[in-house]
C-alpha positions in Angstrom: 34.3 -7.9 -1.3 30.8 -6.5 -0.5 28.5 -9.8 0.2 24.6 -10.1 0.0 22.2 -12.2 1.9 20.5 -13.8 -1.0 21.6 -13.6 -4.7 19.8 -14.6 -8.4 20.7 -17.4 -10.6 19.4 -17.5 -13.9 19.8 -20.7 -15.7 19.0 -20.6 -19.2 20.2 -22.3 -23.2 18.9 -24.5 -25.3 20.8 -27.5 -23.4 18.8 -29.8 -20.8 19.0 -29.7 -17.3 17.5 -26.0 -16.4 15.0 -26.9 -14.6 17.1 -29.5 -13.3 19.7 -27.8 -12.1 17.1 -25.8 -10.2 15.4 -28.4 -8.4 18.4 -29.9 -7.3 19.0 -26.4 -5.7 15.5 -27.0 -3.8 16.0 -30.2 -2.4 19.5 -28.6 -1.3 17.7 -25.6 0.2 15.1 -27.5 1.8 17.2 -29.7 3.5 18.8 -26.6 5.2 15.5 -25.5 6.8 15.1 -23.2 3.8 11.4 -22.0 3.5 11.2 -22.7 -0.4 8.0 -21.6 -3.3 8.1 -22.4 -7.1 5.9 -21.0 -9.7 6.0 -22.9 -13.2 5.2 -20.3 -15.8 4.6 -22.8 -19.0 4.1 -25.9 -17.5 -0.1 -27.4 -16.8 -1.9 -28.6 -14.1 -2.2 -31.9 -16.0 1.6 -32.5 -16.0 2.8 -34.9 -12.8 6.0 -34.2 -13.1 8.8 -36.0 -10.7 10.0 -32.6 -8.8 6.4 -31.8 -8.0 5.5 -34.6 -6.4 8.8 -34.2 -4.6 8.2 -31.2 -3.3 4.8 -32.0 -2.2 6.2 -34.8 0.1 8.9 -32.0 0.9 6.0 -29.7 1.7 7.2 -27.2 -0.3 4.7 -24.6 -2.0 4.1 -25.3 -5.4 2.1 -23.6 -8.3 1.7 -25.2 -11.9 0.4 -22.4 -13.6 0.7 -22.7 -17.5 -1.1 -24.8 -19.8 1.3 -26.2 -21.3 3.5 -25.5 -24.6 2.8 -22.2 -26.4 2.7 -24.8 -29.9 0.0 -27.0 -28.3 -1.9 -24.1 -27.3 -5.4 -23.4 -28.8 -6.0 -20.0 -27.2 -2.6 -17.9 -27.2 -4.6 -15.0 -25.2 -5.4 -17.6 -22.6 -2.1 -18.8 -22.6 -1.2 -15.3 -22.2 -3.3 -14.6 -19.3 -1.9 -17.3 -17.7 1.3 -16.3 -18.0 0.6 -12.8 -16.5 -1.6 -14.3 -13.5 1.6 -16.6 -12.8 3.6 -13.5 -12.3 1.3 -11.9 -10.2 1.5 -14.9 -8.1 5.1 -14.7 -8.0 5.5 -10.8 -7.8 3.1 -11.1 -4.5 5.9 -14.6 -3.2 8.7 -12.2 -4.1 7.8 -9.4 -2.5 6.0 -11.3 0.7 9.5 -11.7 2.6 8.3 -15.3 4.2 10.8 -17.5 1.6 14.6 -17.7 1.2 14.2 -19.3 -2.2 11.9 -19.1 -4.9 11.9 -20.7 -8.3 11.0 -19.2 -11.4 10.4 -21.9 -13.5 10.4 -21.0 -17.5 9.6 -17.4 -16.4 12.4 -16.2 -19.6 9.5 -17.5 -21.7 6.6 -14.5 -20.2 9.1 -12.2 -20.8 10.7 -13.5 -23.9 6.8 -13.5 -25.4 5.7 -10.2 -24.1 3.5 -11.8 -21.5 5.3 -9.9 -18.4 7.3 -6.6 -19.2 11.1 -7.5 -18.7 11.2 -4.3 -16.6 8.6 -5.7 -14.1 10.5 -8.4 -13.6 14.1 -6.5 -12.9 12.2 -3.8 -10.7 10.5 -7.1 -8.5 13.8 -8.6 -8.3 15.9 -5.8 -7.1 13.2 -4.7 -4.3 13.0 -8.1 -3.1 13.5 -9.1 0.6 17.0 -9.8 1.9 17.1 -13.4 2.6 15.2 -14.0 -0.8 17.2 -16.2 -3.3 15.8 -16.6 -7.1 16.2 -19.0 -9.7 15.4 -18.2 -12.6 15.1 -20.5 -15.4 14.1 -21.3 -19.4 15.8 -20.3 -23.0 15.9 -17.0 -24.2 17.0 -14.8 -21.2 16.9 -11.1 -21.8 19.6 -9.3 -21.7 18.2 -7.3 -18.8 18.1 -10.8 -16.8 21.3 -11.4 -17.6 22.7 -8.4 -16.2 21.0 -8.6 -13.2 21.4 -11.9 -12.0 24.7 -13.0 -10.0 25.3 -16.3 -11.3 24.3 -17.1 -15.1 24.3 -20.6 -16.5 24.0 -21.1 -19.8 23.2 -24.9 -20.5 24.1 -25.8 -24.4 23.0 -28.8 -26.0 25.8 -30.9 -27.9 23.2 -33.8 -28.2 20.1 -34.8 -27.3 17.6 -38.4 -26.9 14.5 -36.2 -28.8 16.7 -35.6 -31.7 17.1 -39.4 -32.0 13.4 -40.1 -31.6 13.7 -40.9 -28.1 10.9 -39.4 -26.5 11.3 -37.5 -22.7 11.2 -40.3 -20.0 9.5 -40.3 -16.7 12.3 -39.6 -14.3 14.8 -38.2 -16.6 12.5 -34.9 -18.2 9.9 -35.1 -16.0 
């Protein structure tokens, strides 16, 4: 069986725990000397979100690049941008060859909105280092992602709090 040195998870569905799932695989990674980077494609500055300030104890590179959800925004073309400048920041991690693991948080989104071409993304990820894993994460994978990838997750929901009128929690969503 022909082996690689890194491989691509894609974690995606309408279920909870992508993200999750993810972060669990950096605190894992990191504790094996792992030199580790996340992007967040959707997610804002303003949100102080449990696995950030993990991984800045962890000293692990974080960027927070959204502003927040697309239905919140009040300027989709800056929303847009922002999108597109997270990927540029991510393409230049990607193809940098210093990390073993980089996160892609919510990056389905930029593709799945037409932020970031789907074929930019595939092209970065099959030219990238070696030793670089990926995670990538959020709902609506394309198809193209899906092939690609090694391991694909797809998290469904069977219930959820929200749909009670339970809003997210501090420690459990974020």
């Amino acid at each position: 069986m022909p082996t690689r040195r890194s491989i691509v998870l894609l974690n995606t569905g309408d279920g909870k725990g992508k993200s999750s799932a993810a972060f669990g695989v950096m605190g894992r990674a990191w504790a094996r000397g792992w030199r580790v980077a996340v992007v967040q494609f959707v997610k804002g500055g303003k949100w102080k979100t449990g696995e950030r300030k993990l991984a800045e104890h962890l000293g692990i590179e974080w960027h927070t690049l959204g502003d927040g959800f697309t239905w919140e925004s009040t300027d989709l073309e800056q929303t847009a941008a922002r999108g597109r400048h997270a990927w540029e920041v991510a393409a230049g991690l990607l193809a940098s060859g210093e990390l073993d693991l980089l996160i892609l948080d919510e990056l389905t989104y930029a593709v799945h909105y037409g932020w970031v071409p789907v074929e930019d993304v595939v092209g970065a990820l099959r030219a990238r280092p070696e030793r670089t894993n990926v995670i990538v994460t959020g709902r609506h994978a394309a198809p193209e992602l899906v092939e690609l990838a090694d391991t694909v997750t797809e998290m469904r929901k069977v219930k959820h709090a929200y749909d009670q009128g339970i809003p997210a929690r501090k420690g459990i969503e974020y």
